[in-house]
N, C-alpha and C positions, 0 to 999 in steps of 0.2 A: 577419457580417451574415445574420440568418435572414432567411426568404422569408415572406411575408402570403401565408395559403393560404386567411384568412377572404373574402377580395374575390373576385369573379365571375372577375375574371383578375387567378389569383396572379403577386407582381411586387417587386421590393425596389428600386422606385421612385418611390416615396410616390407611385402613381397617382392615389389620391384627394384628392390636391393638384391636381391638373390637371384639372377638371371636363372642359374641353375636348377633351384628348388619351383621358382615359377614354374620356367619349360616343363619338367615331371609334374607340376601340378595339374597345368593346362593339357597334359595329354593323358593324364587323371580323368578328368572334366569330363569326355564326352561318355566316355567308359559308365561313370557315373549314370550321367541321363539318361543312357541305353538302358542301364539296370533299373534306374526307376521308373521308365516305361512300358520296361515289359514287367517287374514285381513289385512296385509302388501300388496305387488306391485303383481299382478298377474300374473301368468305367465312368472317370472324375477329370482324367486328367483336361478334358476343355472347358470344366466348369468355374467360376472364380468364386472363391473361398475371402472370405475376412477372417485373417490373417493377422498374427504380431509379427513382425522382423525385426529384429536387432539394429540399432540404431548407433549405441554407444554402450559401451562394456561397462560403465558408471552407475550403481544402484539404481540411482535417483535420473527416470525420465531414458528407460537403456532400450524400450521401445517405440515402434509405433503400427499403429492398424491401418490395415487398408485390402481393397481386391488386388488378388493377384489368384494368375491360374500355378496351380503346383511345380510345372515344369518349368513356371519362369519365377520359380522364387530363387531367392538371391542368395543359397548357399556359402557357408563362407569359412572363414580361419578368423575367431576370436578368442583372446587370451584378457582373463581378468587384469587388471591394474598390475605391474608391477610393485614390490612392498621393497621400499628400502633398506639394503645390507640386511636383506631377508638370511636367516641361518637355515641350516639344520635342524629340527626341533627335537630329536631322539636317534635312539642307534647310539650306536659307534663313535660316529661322525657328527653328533651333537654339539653346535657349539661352532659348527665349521660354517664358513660362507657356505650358501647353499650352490650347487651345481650349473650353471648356465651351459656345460655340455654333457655326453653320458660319461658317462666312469667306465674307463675303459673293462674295469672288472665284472660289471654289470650290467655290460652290455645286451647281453643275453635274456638277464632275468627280468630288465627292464620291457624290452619288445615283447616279449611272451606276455608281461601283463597289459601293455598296452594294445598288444590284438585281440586278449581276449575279452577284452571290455569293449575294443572296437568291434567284434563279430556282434555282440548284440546287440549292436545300433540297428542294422540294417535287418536281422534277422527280427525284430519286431514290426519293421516295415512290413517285412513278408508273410508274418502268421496275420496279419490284419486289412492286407488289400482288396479281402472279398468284405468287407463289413459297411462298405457303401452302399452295397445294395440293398440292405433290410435296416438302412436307420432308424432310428426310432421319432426323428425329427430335424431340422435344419438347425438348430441349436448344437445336438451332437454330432452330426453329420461334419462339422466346423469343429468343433473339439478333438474330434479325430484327424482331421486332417493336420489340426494345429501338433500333435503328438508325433505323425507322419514324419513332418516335413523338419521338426525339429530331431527327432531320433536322426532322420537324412544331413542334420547338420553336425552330428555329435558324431557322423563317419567321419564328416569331413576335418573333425579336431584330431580324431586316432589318426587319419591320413598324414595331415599334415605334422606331426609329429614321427611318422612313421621316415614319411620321406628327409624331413629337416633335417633328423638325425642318425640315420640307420643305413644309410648309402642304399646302397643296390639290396640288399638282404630287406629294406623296410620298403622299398618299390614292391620286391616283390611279393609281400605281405599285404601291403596294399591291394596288389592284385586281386589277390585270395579271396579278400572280402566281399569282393563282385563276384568271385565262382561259388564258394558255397550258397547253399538253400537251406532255409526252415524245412528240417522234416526230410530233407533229401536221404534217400538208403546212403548214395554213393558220397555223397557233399553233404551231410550236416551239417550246421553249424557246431561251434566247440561247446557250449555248453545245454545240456539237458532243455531245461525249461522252457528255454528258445529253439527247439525242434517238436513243442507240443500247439496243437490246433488254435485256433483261436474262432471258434464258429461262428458265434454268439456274441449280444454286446452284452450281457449277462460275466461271459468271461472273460470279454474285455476290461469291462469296469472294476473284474477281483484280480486283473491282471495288472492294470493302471497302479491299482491302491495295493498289491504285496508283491507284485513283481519288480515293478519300477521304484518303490520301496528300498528292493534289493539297491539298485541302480542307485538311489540316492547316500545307503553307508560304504557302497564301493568306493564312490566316487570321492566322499568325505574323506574315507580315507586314504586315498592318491592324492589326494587335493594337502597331505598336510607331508608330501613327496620331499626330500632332498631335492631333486631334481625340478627344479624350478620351473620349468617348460611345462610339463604335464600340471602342476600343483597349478598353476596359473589356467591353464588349459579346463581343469577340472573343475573348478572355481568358478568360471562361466556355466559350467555346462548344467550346474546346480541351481543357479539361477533359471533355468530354463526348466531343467527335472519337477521343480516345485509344483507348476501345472500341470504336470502328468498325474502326478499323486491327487490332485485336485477334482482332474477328473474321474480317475476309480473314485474316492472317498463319498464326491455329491453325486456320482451316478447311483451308486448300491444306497445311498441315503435315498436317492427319489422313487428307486425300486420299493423299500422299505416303506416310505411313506404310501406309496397307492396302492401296496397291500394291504397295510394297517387299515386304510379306508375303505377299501373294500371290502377288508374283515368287520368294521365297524359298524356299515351302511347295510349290510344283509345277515349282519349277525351269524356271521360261519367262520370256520375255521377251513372250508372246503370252498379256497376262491380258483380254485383250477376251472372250475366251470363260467369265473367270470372272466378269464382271461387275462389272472394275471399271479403272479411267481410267489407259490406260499412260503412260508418263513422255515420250514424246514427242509424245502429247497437247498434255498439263501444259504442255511449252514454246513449243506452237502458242498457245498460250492467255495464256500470259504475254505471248508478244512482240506480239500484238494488244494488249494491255490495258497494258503498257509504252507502246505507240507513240502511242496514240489520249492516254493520262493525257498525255503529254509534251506535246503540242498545245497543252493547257489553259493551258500559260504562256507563250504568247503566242510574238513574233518575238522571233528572238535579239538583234535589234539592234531598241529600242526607243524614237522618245522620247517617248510614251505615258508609259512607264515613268521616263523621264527628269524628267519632271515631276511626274510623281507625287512621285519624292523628291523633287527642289527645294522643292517645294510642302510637303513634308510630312507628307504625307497616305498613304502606304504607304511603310515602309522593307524594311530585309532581313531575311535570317531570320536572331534575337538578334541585333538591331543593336548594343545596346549591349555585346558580348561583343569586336568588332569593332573592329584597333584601328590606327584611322583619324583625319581631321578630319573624319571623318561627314557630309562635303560633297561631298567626289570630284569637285570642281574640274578638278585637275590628272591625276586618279588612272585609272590601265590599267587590261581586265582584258581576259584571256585567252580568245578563243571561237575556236571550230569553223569552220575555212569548208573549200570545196573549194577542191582544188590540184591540178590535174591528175585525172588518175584516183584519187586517193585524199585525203583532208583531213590540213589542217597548223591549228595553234593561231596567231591571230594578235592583236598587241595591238588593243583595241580601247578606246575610251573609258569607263572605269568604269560613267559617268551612262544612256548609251544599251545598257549591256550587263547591264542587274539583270534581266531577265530570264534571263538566262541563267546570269547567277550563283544566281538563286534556281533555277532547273532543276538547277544542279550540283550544291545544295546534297539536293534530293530525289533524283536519280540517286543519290549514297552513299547515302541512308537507304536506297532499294530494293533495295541491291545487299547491305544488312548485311542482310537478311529475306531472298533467294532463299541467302543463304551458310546463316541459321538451317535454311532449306531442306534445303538439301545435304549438312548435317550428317544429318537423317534416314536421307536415301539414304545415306552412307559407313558409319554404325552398322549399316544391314543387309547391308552388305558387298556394294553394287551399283556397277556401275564407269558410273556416270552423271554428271552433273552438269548441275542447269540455269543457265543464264546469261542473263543480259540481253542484248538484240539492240543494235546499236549504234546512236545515238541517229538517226542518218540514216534511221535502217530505219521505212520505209512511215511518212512523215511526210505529214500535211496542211496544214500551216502549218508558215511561216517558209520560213528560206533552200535547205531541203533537201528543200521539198514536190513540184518539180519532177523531182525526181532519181530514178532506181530504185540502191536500196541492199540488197545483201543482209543478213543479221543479222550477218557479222562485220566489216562496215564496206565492200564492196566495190561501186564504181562498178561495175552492168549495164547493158545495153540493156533497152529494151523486151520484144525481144524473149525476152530470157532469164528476164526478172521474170514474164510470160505463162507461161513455160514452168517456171516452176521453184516460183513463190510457194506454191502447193498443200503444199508443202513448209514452210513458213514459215510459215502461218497459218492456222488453223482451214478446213476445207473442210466444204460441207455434207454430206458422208460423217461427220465429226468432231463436228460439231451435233448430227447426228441420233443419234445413237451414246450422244453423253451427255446428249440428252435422254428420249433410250429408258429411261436407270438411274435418272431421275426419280419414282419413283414413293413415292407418300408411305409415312413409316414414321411412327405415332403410338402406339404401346403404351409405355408408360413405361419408360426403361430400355432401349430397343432402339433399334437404329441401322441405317440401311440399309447395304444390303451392300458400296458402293463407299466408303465413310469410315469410318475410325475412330473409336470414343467418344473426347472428349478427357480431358486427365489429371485432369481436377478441374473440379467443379461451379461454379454463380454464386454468389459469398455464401456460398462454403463451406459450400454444399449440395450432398447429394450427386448423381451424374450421374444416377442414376434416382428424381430428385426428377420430381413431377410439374409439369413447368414452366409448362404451358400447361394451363388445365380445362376441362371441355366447358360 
């Protein structure tokens, strides 16, 4: 399915079948641009970026590269492939053609999920538009924008789903999305993690690789929706999410790597003096950006969540891989609770426990990316390893927000969490330290001092392609 790049907003939804929905989209449009030039990339927007854009929603050949400056990239509405006499795949409703409009019963629970997945498109745009100024090189300085511009695109799929289906109640949620701010006292955005700072490309890259993380089992699992429009919708936007994660994963690898070198080449474990981010750092920095991502899925025991499947309206991640009566009726699953000073696994009801299941299922993915990790550090023969903190550790939500947990699962006091955490998680000694080696690096080909070049170029161009123009 190619994309119409002829219409004002490119779109592979025969827009101009819909007089209606166009008009509200095109007076969308400028609403938009406003927002992204006053809280879009700072200082970028007349520079030209090499860019991917969307070409064709089809696996195989679905982009293409080229300069463009950010405020004339080509935003749009694309929905994956239609699947034919696509069902239902769980719930209730298993079994049934799938949806092509809302359910009037669920009209409610549907828009409430799709704003709040739509709030943290734009709200990633905003924690990140001051990080042009201290790039690390024209290589990420391009990676970042590449993340920008497409988070700027995955507003436009909530929108456009907002408006298609939701009359006047999803216009005006629409709206929403351009008044709130990252971080704002009065306008937050709706969920936590996306009203926390983004200073640093330090916590950029652990924001890439376990935040946007989050963003790829949400997404999974809307993508396996009764409602076809969103599943469809979600299904693109996955294809796109992949190089998000791409870039946390080989950013904190190329951090990893020019420590480990610098550790090697002066034989210290004290490379703060060379200028560049030590390994226990690194793991102050993960286990914050670990703990705060895990938040994002909610309470362990759910029935939020519970209805949602029933309903059919969000299943799990590859549900249909899953091999079950995709109702979970009767069906256990195993969660976390405390027991005494220490946690035991206990059965708990399948239906009220997806949340937790979909957490277990992104904990393994984060743990095969800290292991790609550690593979670095063993190749330069450093006797380190970083680990993930254990899932209790500095929780804000759920069962375990009350509790002080150290990172390798141990019930503390108060008092010892006060006295010890400094330890555990970034202190503003540690802030200020890697915000200090912020300083921009832009000559082509050149990399600032605390990171590595990575192994290979975009589009198998080379790394001292000039990615970003003046």
């Amino acid at each position: 399915m190619g994309i119409d790049y002829i219409s004002r907003i490119p779109n592979n939804v025969n827009l101009s079948d819909n007089r209606r929905l166009q008009r509200a989209l095109e007076e969308w449009q400028p609403k938009f641009l406003d927002w992204w030039q006053d809280m879009g990339p700072t200082g970028f927007q007349a520079r030209e970026a090499y860019l991917r854009t969307a070409t064709s929603v089809d696996a195989q050949g679905w982009a293409t590269f080229g300069y463009v400056k950010m405020p004339d990239y080509r935003w749009g509405i694309f929905l994956a492939e239609p699947e034919a006499e696509r069902k239902v795949n769980f719930g209730d409703h298993k079994g049934e053609p799938a949806w092509q409009e809302v359910p009037g019963e669920y009209r409610g629970v549907l828009r409430r999920l799709i704003v709040t997945q739509g709030d943290t498109e734009p709200a990633s745009v905003e924690q990140q538009r001051l990080l042009g100024q201290t790039c690390p090189s024209l290589y990420d300085l391009r990676n970042l924008f590449q993340v920008n511009v497409e988070e700027g695109r995955h507003l436009w799929a909530m929108v456009y789903l907002l408006d298609a289906y939701f009359g006047r109640d999803g216009r005006e949620e629409a709206e929403a999305l351009l008044q709130r701010r990252s971080g704002d006292d009065d306008k937050p955005r709706i969920l936590g993690a996306f009203n926390e700072k983004t200073p640093d490309w330090l916590s950029f890259f652990m924001f890439t690789f376990f935040t946007d993380r989050d963003g790829k089992y949400q997404l999974a699992s809307l993508a396996e929706s009764g409602f076809d429009p969103l599943s469809r919708t979600c299904r693109f936007m996955l294809t796109e999410e992949a190089h998000h994660m791409f870039v946390g994963e080989t950013g904190i690898s190329r951090v990893i790597q020019r420590t480990c070198d610098v550790m090697r080449d002066f034989k210290t474990d004290d490379v703060r003096k060379h200028g560049v981010i030590d390994l226990p750092t690194l793991q102050k920095y993960l286990n914050f950006h670990f703990s705060v991502s895990l938040d994002l899925f909610g309470s362990e025991i759910s029935t939020n969540a519970a209805n949602y499947y029933t309903m059919g309206i969000k299943g799990r991640y590859e549900e249909a891989r899953i091999g079950d009566d995709h109702k979970l009726t009767d069906a256990s699953y195993k969660v976390l609770e405390l027991h005494g000073d220490g946690f035991r696994e206990k059965e708990e009801a399948a239906l009220i426990s997806l949340n937790e299941r979909l957490r277990d299922d992104y904990v393994a993915d984060c743990a095969r990316g800290v292991m790609r990790w550690n593979q670095v550090i063993k190749r330069a023969g450093i006797d380190f390893e970083l680990k993930l903190p254990h899932r209790a550790f500095h929780r804000q939500i759920g069962q375990f927000s009350e509790l002080r947990v150290d990172p390798q699962g141990r019930v503390i006091s108060q008092a010892d969490w006060d006295a010890r955490h400094h330890a555990w998680l970034p202190t503003e000694e540690d802030r200020l330290y890697v915000i200090s080696l912020m300083r921009p690096v832009t000559e082509i080909g050149k990399f600032a001092n605390w990171i590595a070049p990575p192994q290979r170029g975009i589009n198998n161009m080379p790394v001292d392609f000039e990615y970003v123009r003046a």
